[in-house]
VMD Tcl script that builds the backbone (N, CA, C; Angstrom):
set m [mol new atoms 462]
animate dup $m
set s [atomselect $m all]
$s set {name element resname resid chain x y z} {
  {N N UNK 1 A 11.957 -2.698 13.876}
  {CA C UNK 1 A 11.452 -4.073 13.904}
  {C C UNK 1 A 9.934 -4.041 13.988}
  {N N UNK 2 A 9.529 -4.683 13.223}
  {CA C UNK 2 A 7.861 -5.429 13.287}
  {C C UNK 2 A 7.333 -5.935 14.649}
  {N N UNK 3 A 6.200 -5.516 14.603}
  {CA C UNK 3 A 5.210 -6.372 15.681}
  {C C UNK 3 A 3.710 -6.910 15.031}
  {N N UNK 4 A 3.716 -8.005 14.331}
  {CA C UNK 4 A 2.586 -8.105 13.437}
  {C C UNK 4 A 2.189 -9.495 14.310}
  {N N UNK 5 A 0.678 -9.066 14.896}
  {CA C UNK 5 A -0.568 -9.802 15.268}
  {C C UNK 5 A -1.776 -9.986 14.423}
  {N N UNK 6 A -2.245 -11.108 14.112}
  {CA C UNK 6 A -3.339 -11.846 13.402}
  {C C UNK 6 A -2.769 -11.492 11.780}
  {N N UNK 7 A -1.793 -12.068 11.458}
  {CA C UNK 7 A -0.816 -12.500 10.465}
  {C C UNK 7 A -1.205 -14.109 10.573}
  {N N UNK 8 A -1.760 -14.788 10.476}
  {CA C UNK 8 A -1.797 -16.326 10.437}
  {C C UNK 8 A -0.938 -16.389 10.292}
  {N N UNK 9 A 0.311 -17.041 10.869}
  {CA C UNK 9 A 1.386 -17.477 9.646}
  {C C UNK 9 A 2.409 -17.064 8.896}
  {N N UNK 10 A 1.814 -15.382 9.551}
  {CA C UNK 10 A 2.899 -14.669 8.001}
  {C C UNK 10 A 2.516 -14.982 6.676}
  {N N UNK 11 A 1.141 -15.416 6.625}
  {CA C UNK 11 A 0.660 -15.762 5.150}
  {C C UNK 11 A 0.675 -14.981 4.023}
  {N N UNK 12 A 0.498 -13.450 4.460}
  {CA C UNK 12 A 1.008 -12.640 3.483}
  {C C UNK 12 A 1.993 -12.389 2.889}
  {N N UNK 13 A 2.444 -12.959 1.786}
  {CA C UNK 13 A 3.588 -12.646 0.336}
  {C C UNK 13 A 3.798 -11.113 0.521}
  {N N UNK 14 A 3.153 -10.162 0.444}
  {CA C UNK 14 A 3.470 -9.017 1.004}
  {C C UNK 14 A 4.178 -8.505 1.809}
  {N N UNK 15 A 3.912 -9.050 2.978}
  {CA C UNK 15 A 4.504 -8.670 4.331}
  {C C UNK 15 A 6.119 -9.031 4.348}
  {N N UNK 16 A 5.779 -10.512 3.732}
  {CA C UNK 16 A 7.380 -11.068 3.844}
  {C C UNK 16 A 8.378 -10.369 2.582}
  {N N UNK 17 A 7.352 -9.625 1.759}
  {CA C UNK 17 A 8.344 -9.241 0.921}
  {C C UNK 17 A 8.611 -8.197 1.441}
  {N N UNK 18 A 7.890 -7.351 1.645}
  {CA C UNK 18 A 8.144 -6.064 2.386}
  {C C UNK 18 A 9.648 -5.820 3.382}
  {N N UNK 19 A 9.243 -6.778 4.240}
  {CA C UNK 19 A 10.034 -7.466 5.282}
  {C C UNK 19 A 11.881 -7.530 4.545}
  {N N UNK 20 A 11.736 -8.131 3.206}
  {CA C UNK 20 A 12.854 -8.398 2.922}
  {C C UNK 20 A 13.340 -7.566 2.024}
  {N N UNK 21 A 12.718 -6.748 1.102}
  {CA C UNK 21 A 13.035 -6.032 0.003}
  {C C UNK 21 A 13.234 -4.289 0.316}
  {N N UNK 22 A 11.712 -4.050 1.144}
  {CA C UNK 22 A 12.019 -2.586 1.497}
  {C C UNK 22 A 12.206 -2.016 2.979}
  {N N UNK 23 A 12.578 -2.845 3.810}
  {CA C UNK 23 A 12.538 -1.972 5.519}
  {C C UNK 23 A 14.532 -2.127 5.268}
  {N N UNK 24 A 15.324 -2.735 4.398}
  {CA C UNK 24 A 16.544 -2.624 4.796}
  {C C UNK 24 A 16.859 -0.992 4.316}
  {N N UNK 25 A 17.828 -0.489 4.816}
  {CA C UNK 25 A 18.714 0.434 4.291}
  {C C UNK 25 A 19.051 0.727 3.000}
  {N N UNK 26 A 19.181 1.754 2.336}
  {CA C UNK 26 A 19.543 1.788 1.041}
  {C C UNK 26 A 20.805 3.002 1.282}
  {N N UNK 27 A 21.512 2.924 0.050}
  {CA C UNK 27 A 22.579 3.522 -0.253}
  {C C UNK 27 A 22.075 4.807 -1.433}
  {N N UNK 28 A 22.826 5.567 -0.848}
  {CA C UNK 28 A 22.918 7.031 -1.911}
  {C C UNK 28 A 24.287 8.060 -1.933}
  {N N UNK 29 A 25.473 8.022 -3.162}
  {CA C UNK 29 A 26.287 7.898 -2.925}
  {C C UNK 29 A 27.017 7.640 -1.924}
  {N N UNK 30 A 26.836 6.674 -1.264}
  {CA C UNK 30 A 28.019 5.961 -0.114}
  {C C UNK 30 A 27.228 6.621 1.228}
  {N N UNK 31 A 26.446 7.514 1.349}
  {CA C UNK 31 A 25.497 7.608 2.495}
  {C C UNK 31 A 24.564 6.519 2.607}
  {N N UNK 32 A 24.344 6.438 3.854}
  {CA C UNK 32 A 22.772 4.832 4.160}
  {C C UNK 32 A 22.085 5.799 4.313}
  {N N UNK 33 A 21.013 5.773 4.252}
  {CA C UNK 33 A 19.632 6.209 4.346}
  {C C UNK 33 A 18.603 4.955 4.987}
  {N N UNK 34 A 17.609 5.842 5.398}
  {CA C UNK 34 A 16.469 4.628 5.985}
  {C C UNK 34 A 15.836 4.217 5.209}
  {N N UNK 35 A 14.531 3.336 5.921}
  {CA C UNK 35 A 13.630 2.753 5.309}
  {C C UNK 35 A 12.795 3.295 4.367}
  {N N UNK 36 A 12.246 3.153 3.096}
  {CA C UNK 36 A 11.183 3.724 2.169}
  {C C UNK 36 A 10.543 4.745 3.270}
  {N N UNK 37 A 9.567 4.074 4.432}
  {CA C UNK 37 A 8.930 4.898 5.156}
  {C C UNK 37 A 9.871 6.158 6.003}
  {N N UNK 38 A 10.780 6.020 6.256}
  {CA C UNK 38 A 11.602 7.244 6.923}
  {C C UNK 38 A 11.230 8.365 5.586}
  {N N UNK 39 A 12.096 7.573 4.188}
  {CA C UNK 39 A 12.675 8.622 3.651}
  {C C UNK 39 A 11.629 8.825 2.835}
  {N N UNK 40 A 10.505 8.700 3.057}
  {CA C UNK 40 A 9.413 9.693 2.171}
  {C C UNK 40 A 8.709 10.617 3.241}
  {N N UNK 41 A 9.185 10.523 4.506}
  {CA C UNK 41 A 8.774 11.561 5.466}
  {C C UNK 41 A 7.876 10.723 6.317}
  {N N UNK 42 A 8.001 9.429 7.204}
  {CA C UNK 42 A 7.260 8.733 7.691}
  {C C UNK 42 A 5.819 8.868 8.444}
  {N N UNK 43 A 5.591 8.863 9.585}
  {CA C UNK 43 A 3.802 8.701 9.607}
  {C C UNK 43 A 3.139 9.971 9.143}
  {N N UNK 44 A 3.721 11.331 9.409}
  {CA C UNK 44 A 2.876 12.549 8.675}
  {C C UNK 44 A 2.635 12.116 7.058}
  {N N UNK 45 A 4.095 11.763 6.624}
  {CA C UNK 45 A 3.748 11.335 5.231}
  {C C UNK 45 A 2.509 10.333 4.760}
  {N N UNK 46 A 2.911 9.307 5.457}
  {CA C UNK 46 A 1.684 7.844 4.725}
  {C C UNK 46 A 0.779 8.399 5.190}
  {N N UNK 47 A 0.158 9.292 6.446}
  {CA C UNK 47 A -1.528 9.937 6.483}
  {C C UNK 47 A -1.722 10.896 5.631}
  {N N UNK 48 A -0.572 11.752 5.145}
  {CA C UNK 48 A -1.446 12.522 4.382}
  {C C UNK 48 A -1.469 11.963 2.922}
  {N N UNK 49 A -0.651 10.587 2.462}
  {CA C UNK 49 A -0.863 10.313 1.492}
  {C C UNK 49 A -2.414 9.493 1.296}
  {N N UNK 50 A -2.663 8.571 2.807}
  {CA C UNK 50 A -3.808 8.093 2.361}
  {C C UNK 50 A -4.939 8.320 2.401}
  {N N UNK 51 A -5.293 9.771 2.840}
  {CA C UNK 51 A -6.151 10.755 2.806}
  {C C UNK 51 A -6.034 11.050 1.409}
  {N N UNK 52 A -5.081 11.676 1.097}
  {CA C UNK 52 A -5.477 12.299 -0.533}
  {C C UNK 52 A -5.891 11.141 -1.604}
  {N N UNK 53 A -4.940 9.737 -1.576}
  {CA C UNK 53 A -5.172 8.719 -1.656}
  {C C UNK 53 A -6.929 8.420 -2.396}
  {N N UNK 54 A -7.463 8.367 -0.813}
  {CA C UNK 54 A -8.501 8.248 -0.545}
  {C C UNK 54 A -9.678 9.165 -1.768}
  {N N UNK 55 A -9.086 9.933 -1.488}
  {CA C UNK 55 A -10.177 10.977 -1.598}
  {C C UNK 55 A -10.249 10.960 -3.356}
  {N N UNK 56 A -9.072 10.625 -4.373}
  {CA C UNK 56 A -8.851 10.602 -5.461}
  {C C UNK 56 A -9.696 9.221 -5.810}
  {N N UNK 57 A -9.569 8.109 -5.355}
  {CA C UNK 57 A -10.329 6.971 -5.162}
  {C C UNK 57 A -11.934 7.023 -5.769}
  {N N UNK 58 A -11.875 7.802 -4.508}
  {CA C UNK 58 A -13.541 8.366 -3.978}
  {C C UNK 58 A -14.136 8.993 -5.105}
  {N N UNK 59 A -13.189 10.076 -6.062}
  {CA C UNK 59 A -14.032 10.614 -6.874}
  {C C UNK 59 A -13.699 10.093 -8.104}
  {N N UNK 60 A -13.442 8.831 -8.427}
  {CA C UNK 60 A -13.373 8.134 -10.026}
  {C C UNK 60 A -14.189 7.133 -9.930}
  {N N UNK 61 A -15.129 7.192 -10.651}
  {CA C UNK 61 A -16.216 6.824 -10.790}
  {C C UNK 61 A -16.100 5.208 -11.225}
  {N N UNK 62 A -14.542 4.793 -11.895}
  {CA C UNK 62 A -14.386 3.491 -12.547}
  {C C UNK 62 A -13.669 2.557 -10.913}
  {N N UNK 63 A -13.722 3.078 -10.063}
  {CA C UNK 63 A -12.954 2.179 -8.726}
  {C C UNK 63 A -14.079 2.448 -7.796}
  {N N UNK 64 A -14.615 3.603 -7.632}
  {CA C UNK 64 A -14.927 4.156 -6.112}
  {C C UNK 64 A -16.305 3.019 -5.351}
  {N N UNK 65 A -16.605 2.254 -6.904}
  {CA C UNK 65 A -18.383 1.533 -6.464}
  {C C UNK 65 A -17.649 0.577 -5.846}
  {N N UNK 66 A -16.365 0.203 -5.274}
  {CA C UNK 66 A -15.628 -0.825 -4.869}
  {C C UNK 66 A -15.830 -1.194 -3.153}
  {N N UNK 67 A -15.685 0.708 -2.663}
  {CA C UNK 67 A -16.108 0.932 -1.862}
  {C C UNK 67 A -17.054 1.448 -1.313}
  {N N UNK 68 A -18.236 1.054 -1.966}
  {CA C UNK 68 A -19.673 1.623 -1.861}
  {C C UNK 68 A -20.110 1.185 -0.150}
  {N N UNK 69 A -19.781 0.282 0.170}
  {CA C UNK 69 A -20.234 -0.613 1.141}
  {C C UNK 69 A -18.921 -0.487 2.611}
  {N N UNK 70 A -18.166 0.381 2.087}
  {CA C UNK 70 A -16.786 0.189 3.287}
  {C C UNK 70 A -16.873 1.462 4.306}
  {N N UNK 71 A -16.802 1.305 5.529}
  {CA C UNK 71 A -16.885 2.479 6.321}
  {C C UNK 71 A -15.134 3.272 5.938}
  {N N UNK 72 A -14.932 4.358 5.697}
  {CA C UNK 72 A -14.244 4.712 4.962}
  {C C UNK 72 A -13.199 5.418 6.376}
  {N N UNK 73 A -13.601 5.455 7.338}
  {CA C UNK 73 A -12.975 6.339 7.883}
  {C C UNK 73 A -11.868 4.956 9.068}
  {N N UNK 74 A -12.444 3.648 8.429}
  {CA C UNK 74 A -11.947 2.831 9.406}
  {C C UNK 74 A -10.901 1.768 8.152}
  {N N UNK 75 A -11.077 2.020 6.797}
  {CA C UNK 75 A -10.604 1.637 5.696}
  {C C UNK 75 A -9.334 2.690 6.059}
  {N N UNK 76 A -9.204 4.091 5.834}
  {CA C UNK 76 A -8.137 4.654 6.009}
  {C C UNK 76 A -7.047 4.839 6.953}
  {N N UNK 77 A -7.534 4.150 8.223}
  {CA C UNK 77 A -7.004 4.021 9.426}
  {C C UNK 77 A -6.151 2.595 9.102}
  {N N UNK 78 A -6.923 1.742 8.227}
  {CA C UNK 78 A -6.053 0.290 7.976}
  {C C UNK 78 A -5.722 0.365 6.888}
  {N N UNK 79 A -5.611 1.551 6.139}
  {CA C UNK 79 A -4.716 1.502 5.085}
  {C C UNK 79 A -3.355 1.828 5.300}
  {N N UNK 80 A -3.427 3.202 6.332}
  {CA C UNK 80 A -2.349 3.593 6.845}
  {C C UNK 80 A -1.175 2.479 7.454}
  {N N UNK 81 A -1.802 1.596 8.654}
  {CA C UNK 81 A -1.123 0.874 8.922}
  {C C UNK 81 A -0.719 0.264 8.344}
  {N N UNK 82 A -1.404 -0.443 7.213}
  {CA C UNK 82 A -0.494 -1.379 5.920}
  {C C UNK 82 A 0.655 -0.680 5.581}
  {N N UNK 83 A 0.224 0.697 4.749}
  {CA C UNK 83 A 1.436 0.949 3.886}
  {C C UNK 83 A 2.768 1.092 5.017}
  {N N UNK 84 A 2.325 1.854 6.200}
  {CA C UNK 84 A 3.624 1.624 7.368}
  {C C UNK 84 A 4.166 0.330 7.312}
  {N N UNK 85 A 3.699 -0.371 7.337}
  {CA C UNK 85 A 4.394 -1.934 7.352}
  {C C UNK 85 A 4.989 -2.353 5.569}
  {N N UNK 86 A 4.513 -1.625 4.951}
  {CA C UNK 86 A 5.189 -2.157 3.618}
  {C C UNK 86 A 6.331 -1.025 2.705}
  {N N UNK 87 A 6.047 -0.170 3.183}
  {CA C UNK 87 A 7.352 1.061 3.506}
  {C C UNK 87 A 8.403 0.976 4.718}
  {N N UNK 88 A 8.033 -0.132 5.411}
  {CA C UNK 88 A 9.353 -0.580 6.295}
  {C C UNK 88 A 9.000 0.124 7.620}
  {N N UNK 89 A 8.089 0.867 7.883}
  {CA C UNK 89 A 7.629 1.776 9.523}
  {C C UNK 89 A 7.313 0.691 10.483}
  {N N UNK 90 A 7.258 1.304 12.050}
  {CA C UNK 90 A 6.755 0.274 12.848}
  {C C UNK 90 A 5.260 0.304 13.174}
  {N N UNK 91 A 4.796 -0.274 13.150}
  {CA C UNK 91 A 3.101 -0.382 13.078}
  {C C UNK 91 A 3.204 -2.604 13.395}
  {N N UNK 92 A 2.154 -2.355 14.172}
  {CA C UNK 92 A 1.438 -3.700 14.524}
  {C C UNK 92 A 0.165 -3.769 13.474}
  {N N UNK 93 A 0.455 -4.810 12.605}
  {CA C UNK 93 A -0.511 -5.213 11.333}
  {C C UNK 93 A -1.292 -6.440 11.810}
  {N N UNK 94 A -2.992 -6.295 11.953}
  {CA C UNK 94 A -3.361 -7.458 12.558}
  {C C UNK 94 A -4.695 -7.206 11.181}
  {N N UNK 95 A -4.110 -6.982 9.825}
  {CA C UNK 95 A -5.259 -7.149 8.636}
  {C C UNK 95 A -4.779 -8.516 8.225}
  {N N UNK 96 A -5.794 -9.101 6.803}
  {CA C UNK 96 A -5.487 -9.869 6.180}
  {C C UNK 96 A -4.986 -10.015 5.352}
  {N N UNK 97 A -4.292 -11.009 4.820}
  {CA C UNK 97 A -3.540 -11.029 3.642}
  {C C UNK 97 A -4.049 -10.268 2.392}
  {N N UNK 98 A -3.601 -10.318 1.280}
  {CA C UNK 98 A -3.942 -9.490 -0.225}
  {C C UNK 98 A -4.989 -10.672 -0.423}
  {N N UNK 99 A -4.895 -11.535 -0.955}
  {CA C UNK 99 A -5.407 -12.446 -1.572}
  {C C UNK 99 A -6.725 -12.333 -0.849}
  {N N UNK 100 A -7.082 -12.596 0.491}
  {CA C UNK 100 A -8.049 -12.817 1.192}
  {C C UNK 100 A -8.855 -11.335 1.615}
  {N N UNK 101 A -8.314 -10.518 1.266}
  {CA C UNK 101 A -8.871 -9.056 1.477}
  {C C UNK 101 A -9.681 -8.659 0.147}
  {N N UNK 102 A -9.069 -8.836 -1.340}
  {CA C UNK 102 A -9.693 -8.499 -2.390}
  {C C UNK 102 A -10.421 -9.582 -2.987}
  {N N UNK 103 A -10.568 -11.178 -2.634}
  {CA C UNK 103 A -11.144 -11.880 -2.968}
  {C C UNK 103 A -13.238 -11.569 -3.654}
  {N N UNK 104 A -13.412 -10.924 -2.555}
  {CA C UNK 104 A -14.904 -11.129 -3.059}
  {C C UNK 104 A -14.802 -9.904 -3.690}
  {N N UNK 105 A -13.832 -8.696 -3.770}
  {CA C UNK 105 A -13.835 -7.875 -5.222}
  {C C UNK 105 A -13.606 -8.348 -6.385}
  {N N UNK 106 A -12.996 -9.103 -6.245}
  {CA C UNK 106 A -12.907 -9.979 -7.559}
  {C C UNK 106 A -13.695 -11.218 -8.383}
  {N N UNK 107 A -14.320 -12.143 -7.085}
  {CA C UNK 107 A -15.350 -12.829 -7.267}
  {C C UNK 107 A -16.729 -12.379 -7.645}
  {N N UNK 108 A -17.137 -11.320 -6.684}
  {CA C UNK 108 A -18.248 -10.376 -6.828}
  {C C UNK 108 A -18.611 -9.141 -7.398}
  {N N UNK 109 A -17.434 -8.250 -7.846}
  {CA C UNK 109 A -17.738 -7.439 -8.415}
  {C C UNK 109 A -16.539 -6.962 -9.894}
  {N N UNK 110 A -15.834 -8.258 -10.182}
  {CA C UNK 110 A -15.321 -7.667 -11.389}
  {C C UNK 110 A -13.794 -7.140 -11.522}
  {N N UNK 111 A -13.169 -6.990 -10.497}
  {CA C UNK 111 A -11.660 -6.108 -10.112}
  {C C UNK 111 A -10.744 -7.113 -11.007}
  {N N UNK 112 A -10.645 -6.500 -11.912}
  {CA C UNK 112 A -9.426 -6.858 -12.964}
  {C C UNK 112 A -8.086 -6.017 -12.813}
  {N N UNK 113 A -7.473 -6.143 -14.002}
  {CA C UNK 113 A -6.142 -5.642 -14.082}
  {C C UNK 113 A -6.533 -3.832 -14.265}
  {N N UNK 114 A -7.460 -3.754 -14.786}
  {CA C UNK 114 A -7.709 -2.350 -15.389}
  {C C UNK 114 A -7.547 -1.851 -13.749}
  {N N UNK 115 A -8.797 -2.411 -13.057}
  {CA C UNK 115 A -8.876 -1.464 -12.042}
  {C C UNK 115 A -7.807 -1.556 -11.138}
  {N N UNK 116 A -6.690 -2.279 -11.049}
  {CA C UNK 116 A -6.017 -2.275 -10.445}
  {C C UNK 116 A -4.785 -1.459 -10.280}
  {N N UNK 117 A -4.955 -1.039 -11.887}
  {CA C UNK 117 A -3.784 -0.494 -12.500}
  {C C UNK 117 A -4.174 1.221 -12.284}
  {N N UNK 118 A -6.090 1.166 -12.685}
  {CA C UNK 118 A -6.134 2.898 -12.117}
  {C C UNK 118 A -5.571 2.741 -10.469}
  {N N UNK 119 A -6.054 2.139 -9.773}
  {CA C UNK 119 A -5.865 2.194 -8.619}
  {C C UNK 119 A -3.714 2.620 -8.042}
  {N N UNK 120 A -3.026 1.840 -8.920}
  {CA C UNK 120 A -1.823 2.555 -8.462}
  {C C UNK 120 A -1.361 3.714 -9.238}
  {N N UNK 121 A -1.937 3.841 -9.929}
  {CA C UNK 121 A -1.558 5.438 -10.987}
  {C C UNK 121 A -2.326 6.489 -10.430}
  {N N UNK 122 A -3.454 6.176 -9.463}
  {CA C UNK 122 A -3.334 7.498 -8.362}
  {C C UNK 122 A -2.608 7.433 -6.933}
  {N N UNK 123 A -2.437 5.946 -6.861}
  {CA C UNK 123 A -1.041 6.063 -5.629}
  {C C UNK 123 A -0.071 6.966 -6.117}
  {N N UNK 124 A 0.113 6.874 -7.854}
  {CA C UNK 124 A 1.828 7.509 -8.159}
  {C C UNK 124 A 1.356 9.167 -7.991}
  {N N UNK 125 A -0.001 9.201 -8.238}
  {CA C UNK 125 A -0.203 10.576 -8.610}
  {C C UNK 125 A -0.560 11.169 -7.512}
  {N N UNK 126 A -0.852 10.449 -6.243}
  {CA C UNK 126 A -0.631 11.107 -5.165}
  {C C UNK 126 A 0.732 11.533 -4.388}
  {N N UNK 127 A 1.356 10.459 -4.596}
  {CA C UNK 127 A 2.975 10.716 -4.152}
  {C C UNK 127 A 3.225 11.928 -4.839}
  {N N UNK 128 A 3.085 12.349 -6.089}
  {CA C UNK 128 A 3.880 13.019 -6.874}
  {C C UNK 128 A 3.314 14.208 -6.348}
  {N N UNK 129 A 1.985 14.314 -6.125}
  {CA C UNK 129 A 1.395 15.775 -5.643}
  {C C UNK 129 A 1.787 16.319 -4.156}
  {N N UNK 130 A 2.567 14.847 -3.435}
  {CA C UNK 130 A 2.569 15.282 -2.471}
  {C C UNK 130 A 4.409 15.545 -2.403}
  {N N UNK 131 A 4.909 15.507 -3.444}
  {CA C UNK 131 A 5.950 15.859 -3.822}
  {C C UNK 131 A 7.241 15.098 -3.984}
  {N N UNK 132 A 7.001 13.784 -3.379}
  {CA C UNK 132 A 7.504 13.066 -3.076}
  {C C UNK 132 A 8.959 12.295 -4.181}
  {N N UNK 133 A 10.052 12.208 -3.637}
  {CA C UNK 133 A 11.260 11.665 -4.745}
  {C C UNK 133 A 10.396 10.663 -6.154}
  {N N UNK 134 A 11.048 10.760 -7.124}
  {CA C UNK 134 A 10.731 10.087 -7.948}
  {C C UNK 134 A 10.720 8.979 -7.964}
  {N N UNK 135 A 11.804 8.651 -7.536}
  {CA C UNK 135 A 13.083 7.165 -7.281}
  {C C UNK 135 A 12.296 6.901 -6.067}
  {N N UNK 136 A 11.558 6.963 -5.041}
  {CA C UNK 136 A 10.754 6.528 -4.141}
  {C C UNK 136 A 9.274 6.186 -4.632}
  {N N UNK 137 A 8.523 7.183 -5.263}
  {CA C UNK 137 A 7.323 6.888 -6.196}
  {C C UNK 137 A 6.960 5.353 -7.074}
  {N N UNK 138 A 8.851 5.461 -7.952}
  {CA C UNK 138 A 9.163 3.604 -8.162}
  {C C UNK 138 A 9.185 2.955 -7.426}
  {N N UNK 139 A 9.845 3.194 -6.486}
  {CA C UNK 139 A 9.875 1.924 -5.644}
  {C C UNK 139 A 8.641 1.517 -4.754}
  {N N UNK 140 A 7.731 2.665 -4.459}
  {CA C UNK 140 A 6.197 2.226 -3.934}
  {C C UNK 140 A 5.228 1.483 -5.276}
  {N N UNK 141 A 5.554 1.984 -6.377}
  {CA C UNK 141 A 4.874 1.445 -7.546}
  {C C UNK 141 A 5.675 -0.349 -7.613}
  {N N UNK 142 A 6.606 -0.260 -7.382}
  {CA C UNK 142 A 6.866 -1.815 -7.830}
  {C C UNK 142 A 6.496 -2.810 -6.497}
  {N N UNK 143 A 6.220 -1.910 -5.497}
  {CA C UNK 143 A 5.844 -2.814 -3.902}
  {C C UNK 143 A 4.121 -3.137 -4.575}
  {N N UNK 144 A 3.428 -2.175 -4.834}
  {CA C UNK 144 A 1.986 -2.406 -5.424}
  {C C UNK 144 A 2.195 -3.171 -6.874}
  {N N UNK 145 A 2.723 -3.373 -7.733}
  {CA C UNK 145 A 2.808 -4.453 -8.469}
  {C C UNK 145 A 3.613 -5.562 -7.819}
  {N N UNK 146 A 4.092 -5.873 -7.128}
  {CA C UNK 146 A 4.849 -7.265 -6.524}
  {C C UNK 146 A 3.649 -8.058 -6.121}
  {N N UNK 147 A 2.285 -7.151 -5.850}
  {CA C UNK 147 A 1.261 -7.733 -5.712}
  {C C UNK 147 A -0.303 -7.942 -6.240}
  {N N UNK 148 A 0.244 -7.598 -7.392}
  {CA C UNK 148 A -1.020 -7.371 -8.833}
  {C C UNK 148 A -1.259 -9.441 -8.572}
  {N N UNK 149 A -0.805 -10.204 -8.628}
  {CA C UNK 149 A -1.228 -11.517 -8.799}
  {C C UNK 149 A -2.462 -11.539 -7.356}
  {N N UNK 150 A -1.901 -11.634 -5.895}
  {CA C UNK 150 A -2.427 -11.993 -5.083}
  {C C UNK 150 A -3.925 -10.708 -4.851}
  {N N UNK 151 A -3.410 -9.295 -4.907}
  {CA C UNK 151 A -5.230 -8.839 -5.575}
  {C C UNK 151 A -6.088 -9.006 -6.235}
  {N N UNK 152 A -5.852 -9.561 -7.481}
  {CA C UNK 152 A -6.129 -9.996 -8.455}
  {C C UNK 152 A -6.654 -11.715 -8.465}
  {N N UNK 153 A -6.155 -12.642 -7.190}
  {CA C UNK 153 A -6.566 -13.522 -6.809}
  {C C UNK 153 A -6.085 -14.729 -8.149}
  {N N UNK 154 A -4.964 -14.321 -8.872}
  {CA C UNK 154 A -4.799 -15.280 -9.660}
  {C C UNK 154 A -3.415 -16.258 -9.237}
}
mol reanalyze $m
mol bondsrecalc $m
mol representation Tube
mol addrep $m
């Protein structure tokens, strides 16, 4: 179960999807299995994904001026906690919504579909390096497109 503080509202489309689509149980022949976050190897996993994450970010030259201005070591600490909360883990989420987080990237510096799209094709390509199920890789790729509109601010 969730413990999410400075959520206005639950205003995040995210959260509630998260909430409803990926923290239930899934089936694999007639075994349950856990949450996305269990079964990709939970908190060792999402840190070392958003470290490498990170660091792939950092060196592509078409995303990284995004975060020219972000203290990086306090960006990865609240990245972590997101993806825990949207892989179904327990983590207390007190960030802001999508919409209201990428707004002035988009107002101010340009963040279209392109960059959005490099941006989860090194999520996939980090999962994948970090070895991670295939059939899990999709299903983190379609949690980051469920929210291409509200980054994107359209």
């Amino acid at each position: 179960m969730y413990t999410m503080y400075g959520l206005k509202g639950l205003k995040s489309l995210f959260v509630v999807a998260a909430r409803r689509h990926y923290t239930a149980s899934g089936t694999k022949d007639g075994a349950t299995f856990g949450s996305l976050y269990e079964r990709i190897g939970g908190a060792a996993a999402v840190e070392a994904a958003v470290d490498l994450f990170y660091d792939k970010i950092m060196a592509d030259s078409r995303v990284n001026y995004f975060f020219e201005k972000t203290d990086m070591s306090v960006q990865r600490i609240h990245q972590k906690k997101f993806l825990t909360l949207a892989f179904g883990g327990p983590v207390e989420y007190g960030g802001r919504d999508m919409r209201e987080a990428h707004r002035r990237f988009v107002k101010n510096m340009g963040l279209t579909h392109v960059h959005f799209d490099i941006v989860v094709q090194h999520l996939a390509a980090t999962l994948k390096e970090l070895n991670v199920d295939p059939n899990y890789v999709a299903e983190v790729a379609a949690i980051a497109e469920s929210q291409r509109n509200d980054v994107l601010n359209l």
